[in-house]
MIVEX-46756 format. One line per field, with one value per residue: residue number from 1; residue in one letter; x, y, z of N, C-alpha, C in turn. Coordinates in steps of 0.05 Angstrom, whole numbers, padded with zeros to 5 digits. Layout:
N
romar	c(NUM,...)
vokol	c(a,...)
n.u	c(X,...)
n.v	c(Y,...)
n.w	c(Z,...)
ca.u	c(X,...)
ca.v	c(Y,...)
ca.w	c(Z,...)
c.u	c(X,...)
c.v	c(Y,...)
c.w	c(Z,...)
% end
This chain:
277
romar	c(1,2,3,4,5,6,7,8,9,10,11,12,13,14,15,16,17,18,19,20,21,22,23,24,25,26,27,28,29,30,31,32,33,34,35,36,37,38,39,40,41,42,43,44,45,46,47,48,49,50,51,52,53,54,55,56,57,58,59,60,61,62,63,64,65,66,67,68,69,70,71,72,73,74,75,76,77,78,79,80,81,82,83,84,85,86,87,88,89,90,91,92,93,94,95,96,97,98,99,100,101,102,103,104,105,106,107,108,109,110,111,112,113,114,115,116,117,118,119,120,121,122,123,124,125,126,127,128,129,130,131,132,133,134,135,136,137,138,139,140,141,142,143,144,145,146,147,148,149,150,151,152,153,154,155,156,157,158,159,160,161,162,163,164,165,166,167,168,169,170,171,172,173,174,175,176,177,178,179,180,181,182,183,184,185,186,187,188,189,190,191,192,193,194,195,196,197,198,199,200,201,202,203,204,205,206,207,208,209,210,211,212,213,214,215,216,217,218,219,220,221,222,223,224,225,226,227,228,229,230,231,232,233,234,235,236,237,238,239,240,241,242,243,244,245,246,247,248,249,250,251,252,253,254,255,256,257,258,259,260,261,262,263,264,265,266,267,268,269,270,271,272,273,274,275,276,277)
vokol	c(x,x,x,x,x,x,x,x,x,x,x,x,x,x,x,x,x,x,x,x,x,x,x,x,x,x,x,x,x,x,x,x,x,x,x,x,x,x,x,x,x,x,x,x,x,x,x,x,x,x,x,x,x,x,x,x,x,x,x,x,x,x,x,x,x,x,x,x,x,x,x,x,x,x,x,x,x,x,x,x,x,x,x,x,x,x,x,x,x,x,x,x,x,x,x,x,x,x,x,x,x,x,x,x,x,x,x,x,x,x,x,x,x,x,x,x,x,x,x,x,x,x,x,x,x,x,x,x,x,x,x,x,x,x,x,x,x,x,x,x,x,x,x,x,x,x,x,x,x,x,x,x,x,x,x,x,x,x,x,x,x,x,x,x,x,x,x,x,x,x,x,x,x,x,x,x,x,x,x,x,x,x,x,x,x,x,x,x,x,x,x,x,x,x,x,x,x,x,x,x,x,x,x,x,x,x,x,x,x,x,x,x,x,x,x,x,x,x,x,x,x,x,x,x,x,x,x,x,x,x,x,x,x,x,x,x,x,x,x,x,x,x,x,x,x,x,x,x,x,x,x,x,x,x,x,x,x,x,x,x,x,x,x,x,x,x,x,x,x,x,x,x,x,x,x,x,x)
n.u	c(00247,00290,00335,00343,00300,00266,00264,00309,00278,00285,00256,00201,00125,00119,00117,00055,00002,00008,00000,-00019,00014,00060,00078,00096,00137,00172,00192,00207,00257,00274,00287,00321,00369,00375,00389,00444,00473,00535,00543,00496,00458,00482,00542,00538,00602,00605,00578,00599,00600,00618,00612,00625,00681,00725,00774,00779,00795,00775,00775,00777,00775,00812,00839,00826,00769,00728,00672,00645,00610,00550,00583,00633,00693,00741,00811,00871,00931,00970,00993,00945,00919,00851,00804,00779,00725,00759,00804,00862,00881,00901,00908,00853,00790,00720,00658,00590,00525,00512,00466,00453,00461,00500,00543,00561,00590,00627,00673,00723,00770,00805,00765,00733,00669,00659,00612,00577,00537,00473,00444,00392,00416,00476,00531,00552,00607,00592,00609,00626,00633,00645,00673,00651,00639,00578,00561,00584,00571,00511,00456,00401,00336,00277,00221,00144,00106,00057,00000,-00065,-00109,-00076,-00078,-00103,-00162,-00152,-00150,-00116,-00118,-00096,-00059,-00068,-00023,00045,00069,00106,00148,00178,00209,00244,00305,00348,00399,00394,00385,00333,00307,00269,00211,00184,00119,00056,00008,-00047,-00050,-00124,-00155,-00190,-00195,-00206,-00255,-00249,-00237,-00172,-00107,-00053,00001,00042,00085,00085,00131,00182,00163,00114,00095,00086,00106,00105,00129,00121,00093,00080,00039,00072,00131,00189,00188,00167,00175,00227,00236,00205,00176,00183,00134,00115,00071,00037,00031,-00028,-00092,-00129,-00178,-00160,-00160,-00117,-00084,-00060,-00010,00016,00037,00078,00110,00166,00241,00278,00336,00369,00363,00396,00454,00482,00496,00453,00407,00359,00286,00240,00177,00122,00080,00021,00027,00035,00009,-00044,-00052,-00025,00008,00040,00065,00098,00165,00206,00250,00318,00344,00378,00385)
n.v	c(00245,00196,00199,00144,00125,00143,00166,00220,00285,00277,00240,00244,00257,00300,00359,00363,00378,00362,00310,00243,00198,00227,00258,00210,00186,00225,00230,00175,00177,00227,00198,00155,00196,00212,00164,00144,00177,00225,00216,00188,00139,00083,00098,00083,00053,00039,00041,00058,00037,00073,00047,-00005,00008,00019,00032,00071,00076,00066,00009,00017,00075,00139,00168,00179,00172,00192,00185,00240,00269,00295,00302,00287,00268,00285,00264,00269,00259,00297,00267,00230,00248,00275,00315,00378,00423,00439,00446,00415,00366,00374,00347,00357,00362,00379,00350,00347,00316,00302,00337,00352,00348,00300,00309,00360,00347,00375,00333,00307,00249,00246,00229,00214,00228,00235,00226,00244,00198,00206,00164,00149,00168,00144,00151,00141,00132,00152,00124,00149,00132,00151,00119,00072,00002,-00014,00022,00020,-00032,-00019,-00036,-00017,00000,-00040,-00028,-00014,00013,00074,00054,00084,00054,00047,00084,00114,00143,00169,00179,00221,00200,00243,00220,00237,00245,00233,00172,00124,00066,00001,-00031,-00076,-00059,-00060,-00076,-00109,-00086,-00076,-00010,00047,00077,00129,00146,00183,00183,00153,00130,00114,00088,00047,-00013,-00061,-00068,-00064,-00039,-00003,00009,00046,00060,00116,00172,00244,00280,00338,00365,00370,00321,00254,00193,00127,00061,00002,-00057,-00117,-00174,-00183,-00169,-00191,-00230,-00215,-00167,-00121,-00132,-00093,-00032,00047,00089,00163,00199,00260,00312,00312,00342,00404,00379,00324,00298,00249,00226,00160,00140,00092,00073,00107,00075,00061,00042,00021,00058,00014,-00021,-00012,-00006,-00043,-00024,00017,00034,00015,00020,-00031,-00050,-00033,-00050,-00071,-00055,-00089,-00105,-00149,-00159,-00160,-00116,-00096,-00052,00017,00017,-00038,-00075,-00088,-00083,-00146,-00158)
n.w	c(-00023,-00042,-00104,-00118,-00106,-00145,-00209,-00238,-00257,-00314,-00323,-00306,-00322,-00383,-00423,-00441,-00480,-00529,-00587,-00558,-00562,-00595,-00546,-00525,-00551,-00555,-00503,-00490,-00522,-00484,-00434,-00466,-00480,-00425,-00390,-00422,-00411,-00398,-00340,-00321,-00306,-00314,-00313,-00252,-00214,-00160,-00096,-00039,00024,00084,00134,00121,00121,00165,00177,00145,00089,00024,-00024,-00077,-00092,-00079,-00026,00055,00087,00122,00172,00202,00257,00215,00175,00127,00123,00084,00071,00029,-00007,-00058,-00101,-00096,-00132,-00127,-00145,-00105,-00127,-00163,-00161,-00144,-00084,-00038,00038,00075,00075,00091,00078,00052,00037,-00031,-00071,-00115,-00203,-00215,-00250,-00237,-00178,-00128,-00126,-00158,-00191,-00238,-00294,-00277,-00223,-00156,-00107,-00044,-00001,00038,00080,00117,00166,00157,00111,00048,-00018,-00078,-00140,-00207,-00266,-00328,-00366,-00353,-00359,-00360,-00404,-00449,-00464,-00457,-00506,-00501,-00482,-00474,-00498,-00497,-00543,-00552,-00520,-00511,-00479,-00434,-00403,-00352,-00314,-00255,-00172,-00136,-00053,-00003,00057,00120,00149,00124,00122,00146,00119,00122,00078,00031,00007,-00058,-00045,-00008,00042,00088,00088,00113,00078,00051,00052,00029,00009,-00029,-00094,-00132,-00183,-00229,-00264,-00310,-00283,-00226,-00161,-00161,-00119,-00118,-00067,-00051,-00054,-00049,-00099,-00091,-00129,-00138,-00168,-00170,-00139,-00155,-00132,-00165,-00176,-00210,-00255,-00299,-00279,-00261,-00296,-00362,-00355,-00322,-00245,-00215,-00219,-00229,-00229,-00244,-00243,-00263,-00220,-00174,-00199,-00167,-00150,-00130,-00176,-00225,-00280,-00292,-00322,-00346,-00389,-00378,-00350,-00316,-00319,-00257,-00232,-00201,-00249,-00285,-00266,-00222,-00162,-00141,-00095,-00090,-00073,-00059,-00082,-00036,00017,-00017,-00074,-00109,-00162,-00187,-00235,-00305,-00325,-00393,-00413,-00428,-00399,-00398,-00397,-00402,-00465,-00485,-00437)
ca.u	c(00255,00319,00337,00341,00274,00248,00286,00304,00267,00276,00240,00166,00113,00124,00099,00026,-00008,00025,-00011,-00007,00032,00071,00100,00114,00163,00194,00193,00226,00279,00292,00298,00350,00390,00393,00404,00469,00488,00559,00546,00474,00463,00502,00558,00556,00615,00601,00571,00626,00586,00640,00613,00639,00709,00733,00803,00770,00809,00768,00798,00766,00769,00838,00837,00819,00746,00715,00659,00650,00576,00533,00598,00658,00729,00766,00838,00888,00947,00970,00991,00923,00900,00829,00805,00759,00720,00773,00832,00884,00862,00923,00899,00835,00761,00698,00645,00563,00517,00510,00443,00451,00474,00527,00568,00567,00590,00655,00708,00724,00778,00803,00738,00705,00653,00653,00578,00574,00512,00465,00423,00380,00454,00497,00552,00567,00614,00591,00640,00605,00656,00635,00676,00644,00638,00562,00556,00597,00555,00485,00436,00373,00305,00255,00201,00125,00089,00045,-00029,-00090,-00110,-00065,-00072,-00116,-00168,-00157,-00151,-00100,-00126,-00066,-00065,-00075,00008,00066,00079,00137,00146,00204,00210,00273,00318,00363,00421,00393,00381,00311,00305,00245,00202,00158,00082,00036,-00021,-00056,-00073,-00137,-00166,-00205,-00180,-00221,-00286,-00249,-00222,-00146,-00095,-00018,00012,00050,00090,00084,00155,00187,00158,00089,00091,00086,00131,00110,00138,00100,00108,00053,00041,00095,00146,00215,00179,00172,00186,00235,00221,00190,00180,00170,00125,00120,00044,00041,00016,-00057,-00112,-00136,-00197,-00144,-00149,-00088,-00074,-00052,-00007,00022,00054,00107,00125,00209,00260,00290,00367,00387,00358,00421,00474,00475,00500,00437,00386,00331,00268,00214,00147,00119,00059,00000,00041,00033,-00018,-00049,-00056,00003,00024,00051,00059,00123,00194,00195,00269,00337,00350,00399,00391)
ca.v	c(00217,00192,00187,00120,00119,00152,00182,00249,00298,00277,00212,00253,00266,00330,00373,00363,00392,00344,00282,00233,00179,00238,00260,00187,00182,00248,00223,00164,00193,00241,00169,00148,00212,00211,00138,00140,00208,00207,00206,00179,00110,00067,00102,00085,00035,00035,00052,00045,00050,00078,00031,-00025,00012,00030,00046,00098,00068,00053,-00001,00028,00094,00144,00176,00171,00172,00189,00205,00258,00277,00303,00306,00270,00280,00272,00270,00260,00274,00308,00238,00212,00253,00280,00355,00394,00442,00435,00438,00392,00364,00357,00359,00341,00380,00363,00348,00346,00298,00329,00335,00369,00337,00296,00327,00383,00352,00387,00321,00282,00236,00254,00238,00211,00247,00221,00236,00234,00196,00197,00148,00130,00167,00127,00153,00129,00153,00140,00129,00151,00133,00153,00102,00042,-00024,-00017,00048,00014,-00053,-00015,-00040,00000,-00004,-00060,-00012,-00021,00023,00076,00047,00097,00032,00035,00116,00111,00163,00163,00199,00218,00209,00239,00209,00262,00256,00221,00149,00107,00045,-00008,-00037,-00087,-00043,-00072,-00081,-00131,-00084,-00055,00020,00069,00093,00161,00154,00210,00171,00128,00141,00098,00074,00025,-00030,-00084,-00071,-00070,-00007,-00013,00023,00040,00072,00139,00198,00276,00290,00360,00387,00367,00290,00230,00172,00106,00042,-00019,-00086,-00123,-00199,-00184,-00171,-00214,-00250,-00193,-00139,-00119,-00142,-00065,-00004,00064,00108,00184,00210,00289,00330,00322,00370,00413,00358,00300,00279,00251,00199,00132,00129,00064,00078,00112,00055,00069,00016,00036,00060,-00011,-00037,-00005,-00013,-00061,-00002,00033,00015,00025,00012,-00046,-00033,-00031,-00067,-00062,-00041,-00104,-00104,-00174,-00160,-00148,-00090,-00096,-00028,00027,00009,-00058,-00091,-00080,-00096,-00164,-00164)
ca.w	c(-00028,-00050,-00135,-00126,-00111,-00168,-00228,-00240,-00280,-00339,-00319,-00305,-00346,-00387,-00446,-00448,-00495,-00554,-00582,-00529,-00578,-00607,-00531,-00508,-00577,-00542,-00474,-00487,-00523,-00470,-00431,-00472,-00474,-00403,-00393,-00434,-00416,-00387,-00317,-00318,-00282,-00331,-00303,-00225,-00211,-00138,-00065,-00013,00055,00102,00162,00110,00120,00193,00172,00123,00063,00001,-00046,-00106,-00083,-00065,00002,00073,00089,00155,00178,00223,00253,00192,00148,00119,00138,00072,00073,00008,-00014,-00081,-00113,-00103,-00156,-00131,-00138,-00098,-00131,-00192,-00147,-00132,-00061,-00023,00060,00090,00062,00102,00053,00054,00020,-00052,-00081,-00147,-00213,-00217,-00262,-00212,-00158,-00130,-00128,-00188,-00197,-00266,-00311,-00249,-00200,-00126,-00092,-00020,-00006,00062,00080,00142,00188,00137,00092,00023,-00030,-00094,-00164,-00229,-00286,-00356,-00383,-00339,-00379,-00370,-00413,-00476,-00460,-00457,-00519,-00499,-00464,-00487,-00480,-00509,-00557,-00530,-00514,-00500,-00461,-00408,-00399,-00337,-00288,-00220,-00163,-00110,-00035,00008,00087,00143,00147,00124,00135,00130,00114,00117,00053,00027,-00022,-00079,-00047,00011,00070,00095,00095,00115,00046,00060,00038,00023,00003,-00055,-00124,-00134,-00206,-00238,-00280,-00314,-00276,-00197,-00154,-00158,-00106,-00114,-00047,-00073,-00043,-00067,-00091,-00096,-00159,-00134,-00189,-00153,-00139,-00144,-00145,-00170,-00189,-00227,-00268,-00318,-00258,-00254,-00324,-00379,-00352,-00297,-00226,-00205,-00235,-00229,-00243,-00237,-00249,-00258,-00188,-00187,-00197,-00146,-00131,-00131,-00209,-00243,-00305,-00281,-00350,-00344,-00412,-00371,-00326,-00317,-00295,-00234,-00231,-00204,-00274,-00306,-00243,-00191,-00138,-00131,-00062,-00099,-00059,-00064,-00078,-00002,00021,-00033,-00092,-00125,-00188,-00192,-00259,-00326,-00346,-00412,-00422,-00414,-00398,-00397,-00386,-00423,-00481,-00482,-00400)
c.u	c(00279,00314,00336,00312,00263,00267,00293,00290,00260,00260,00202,00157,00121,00114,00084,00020,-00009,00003,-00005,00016,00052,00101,00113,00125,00175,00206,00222,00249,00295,00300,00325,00378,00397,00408,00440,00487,00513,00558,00516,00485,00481,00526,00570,00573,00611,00587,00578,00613,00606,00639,00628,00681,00717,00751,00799,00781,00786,00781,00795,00767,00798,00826,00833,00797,00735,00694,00656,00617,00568,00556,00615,00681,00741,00790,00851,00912,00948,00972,00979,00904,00867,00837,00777,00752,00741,00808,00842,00879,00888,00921,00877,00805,00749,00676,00623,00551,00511,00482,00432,00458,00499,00553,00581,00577,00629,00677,00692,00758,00790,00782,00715,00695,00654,00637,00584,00544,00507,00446,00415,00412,00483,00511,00550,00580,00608,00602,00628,00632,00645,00648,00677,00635,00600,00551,00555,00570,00512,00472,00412,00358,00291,00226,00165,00112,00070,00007,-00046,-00095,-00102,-00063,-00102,-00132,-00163,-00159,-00134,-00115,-00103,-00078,-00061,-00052,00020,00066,00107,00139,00175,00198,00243,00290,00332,00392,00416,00379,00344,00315,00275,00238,00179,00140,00063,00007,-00029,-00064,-00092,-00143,-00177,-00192,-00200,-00240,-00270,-00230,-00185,-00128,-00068,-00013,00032,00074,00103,00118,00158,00172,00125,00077,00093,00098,00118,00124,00122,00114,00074,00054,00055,00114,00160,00203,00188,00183,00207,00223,00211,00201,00173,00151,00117,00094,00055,00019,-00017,-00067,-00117,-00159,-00181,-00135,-00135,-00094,-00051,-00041,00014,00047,00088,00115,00155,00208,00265,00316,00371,00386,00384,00448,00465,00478,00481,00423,00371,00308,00255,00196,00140,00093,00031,00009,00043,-00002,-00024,-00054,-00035,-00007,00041,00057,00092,00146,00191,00225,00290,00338,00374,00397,00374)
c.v	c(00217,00195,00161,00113,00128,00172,00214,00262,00282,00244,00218,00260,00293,00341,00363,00377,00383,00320,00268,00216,00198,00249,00234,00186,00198,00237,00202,00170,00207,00225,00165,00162,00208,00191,00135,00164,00196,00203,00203,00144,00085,00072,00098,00056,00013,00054,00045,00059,00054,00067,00008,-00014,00024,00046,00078,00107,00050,00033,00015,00062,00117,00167,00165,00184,00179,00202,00221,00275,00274,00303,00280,00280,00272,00287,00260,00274,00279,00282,00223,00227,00271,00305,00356,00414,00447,00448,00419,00382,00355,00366,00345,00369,00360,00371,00331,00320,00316,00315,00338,00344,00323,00295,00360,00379,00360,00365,00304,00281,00236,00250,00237,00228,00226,00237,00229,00227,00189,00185,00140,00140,00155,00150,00140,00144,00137,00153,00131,00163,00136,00135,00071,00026,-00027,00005,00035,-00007,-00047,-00026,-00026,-00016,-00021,-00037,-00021,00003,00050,00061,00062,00077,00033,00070,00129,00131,00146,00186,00204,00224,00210,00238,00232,00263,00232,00201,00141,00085,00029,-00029,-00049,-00067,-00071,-00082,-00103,-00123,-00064,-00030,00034,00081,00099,00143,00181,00205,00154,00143,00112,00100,00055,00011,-00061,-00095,-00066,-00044,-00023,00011,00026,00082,00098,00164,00223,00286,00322,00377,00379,00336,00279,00204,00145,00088,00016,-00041,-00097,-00155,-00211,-00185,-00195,-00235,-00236,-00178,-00140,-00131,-00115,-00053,00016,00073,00136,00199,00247,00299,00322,00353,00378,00394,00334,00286,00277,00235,00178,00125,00112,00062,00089,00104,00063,00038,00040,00044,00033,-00035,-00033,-00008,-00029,-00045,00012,00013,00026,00015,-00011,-00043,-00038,-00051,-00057,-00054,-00056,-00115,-00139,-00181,-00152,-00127,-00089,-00077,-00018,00015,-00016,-00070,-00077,-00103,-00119,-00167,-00190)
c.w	c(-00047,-00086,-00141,-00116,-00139,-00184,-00226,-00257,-00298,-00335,-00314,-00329,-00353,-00412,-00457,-00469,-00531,-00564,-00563,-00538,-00579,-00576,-00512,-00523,-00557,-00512,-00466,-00499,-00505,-00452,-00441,-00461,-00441,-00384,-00401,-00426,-00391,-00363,-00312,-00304,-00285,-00314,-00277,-00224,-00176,-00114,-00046,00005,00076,00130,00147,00111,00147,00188,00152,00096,00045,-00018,-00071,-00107,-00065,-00044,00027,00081,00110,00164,00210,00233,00236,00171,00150,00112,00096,00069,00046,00006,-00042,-00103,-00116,-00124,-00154,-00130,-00119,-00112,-00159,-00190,-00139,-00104,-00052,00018,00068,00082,00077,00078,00068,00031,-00004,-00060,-00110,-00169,-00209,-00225,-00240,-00177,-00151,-00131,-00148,-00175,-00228,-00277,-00288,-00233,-00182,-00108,-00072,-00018,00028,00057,00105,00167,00176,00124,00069,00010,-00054,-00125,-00184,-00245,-00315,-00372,-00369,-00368,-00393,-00388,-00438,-00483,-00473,-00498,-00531,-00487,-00482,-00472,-00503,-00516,-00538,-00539,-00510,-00479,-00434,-00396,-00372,-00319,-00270,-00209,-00136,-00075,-00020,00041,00100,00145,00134,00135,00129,00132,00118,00092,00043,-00007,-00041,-00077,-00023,00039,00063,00104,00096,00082,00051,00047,00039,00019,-00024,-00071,-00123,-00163,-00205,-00263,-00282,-00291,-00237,-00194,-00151,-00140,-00106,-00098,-00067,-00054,-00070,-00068,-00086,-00113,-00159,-00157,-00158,-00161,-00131,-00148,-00136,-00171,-00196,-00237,-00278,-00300,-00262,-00281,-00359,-00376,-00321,-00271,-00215,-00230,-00220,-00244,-00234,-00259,-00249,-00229,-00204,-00186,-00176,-00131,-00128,-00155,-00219,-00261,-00285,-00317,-00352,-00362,-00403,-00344,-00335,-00304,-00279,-00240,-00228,-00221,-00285,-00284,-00216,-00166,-00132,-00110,-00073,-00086,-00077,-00065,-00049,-00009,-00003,-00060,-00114,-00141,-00186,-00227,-00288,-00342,-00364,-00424,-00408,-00413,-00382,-00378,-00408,-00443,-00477,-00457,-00399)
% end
């Protein structure tokens, strides 16, 4: 599943073993740091979908664009400034969707990185400026305390395969969002269910929405449970509800919670909204 589904790394649970209060202080910290960091989400300016450009001219964006099967044609000359790889780019480089960091990805723009992004057969190139307006602008997270309370059993049941879902993203259009299966819990006496898929590192990716929703808190959240146990048992810890990426930039397609994903009940807990937003 995409990043804009569910954060990176440093957005999962991590070093157990800690008070539980003592590693949500750390947690969210490591939050922040990566929040603000220079090419964290603050930083994206844009997602120029190359069906939005025929001619294969970005305004925001120097070169010519094209896609080509599975890749992208780009062409520049020396006067437009980009590098490849931390060369001067004067010619035409075919270029893959990048997956890694995005400090690592091979073209920048003097400070800027430019990501090729796939989606659903799509193209994008996306502009991550360390000195975007919303970086300077940022405030911080309105986030809530941690609770024991909201630090929940459950239990992951995963479906005989893979579903998919269509679900409205953040930028307007419906896209396909994997499933793996449900974590189940209990919550003020009734069984409760939020749909889920098993990422990479064996955590799980959901995204919710709840009472507080579009009021207190953001309109969704993530959240990112650690892999269950070998019989299915995880923590349902609420405490580390995330905003999404398109909390901090309007350019991300961050998914909608899908069918069932909505809590009838508030979650006052975790990463709530931005500060000043």
């Amino acid at each position: 599943m995409s990043t804009d589904a569910h954060p990176t790394p440093e957005g999962a649970q991590s070093g157990r073993g800690r008070a539980p209060d003592t590693e949500w202080r750390s947690w969210h910290a490591r939050r922040l740091e990566t929040i603000t960091a220079p090419y964290g989400p603050l930083s994206l300016t844009g997602t120029h979908w190359l069906d939005d450009h025929p001619d294969g001219r970005i305004p925001a964006v120097p070169g010519v664009w094209v896609q080509d099967g599975e890749e992208i044609v780009l062409t520049a000359a020396a006067a437009d400034g980009l590098t490849h790889d931390g060369e001067l780019l004067s010619g035409s480089v075919r270029l893959t969707a990048h997956h890694g960091p995005i400090p690592e990805s091979p073209l920048a723009h003097g400070d800027r990185r430019l990501v090729v992004l796939r989606r659903e057969g799509l193209r994008a190139v996306r502009d991550f400026d360390p000195h975007a307006a919303a970086r300077s602008a940022f405030q911080g997270i309105e986030a809530t305390p941690y609770d024991p309370r909201w630090a929940l059993p459950g239990r992951f049941r995963p479906y005989p395969e893979q579903l998919s879902v269509r679900v409205r993203s953040a930028d307007g259009r419906e896209r396909g969002l994997g499933l793996s299966g449900e974590v189940v819990f209990a919550y003020d006496g009734a069984e409760r269910t939020l749909r889920a898929v098993v990422e990479g590192d064996g955590s799980l990716g959901i995204v919710f929405a709840d009472a507080t929703s579009g009021d207190t808190s953001y309109r969704f959240r993530f959240l990112r449970p650690f892999a269950p146990a070998a019989d299915g048992t995880v923590t349902v810890d609420l405490n580390r509800a995330l905003l999404p990426p398109c909390a901090f930039a309007g350019h991300f397609i961050c998914p909608f919670p899908p069918p069932g994903n909505t809590l009838g009940f508030a979650v006052p807990a975790g990463e709530r909204r931005l500060i000043g937003g």
